[in-house]
N, C-alpha and C positions, 0 to 999 in steps of 0.2 A: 641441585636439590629438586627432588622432586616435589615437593610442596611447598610452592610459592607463596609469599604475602599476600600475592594477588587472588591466588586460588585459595587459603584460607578466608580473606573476605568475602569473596564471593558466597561462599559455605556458608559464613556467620551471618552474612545478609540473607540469606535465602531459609536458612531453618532457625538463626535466633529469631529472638523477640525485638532485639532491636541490634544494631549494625556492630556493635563491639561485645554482645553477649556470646561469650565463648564457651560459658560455663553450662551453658545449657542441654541437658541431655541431647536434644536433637541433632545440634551441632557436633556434640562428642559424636553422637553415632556416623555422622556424615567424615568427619575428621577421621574414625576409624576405620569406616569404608576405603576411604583414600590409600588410606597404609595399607591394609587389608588387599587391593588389588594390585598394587606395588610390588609388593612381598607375594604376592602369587606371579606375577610373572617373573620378579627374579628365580624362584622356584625353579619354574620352568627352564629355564636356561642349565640352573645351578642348583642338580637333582640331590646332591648330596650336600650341602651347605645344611647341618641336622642346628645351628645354633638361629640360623633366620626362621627354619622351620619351626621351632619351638617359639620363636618370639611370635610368630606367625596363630599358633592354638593360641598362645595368651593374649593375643589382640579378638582372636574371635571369640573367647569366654568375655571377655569385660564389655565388647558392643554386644553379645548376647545376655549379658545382664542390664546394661543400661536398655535393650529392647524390652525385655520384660518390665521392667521399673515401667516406661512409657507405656504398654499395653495396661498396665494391673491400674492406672491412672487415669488414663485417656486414651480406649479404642481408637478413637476419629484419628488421631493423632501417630498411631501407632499405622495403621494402615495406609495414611499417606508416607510414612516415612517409606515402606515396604515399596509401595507402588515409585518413589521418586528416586529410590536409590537401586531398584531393580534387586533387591533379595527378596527371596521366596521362604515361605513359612509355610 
């Protein structure tokens, strides 16, 4: 599996609010990132798999809507996520 317990805490500890908050935007977008680059390099191997590919747009509509949700709330917020998870806007 590519995404560990371990690598999930680490996530929850670094962008929740506190060490088991999963639910929180941040975290979701860090959690989608994860998949998000997963799913790109399976891609790359595996140019014609059109069903990962499609799971693929709908993971980056829902972290593109939970980005906007944290921008339209709290800039400060929205800009570190951008700067710490290396995506450009």
């Amino acid at each position: 599996m590519y995404l560990t317990k371990e690598r999930i805490q680490e996530l929850t500890a670094k962008f929740g609010k506190t060490a088991t908050d999963t639910g929180a935007a941040e975290v979701q977008v860090a959690l989608f990132t994860e998949r998000i680059n997963h799913l790109t390099e399976h891609l790359k191997v595996n140019r014609k798999d059109y069903s990962t590919q499609r799971a693929l747009q709908m993971l980056v509509g829902k972290r593109r809507k939970l980005l906007d949700f944290i921008k339209e709330h709290d800039i400060a917020r929205y800009r570190v996520m951008l700067d710490e998870l290396n995506l450009r806007k």
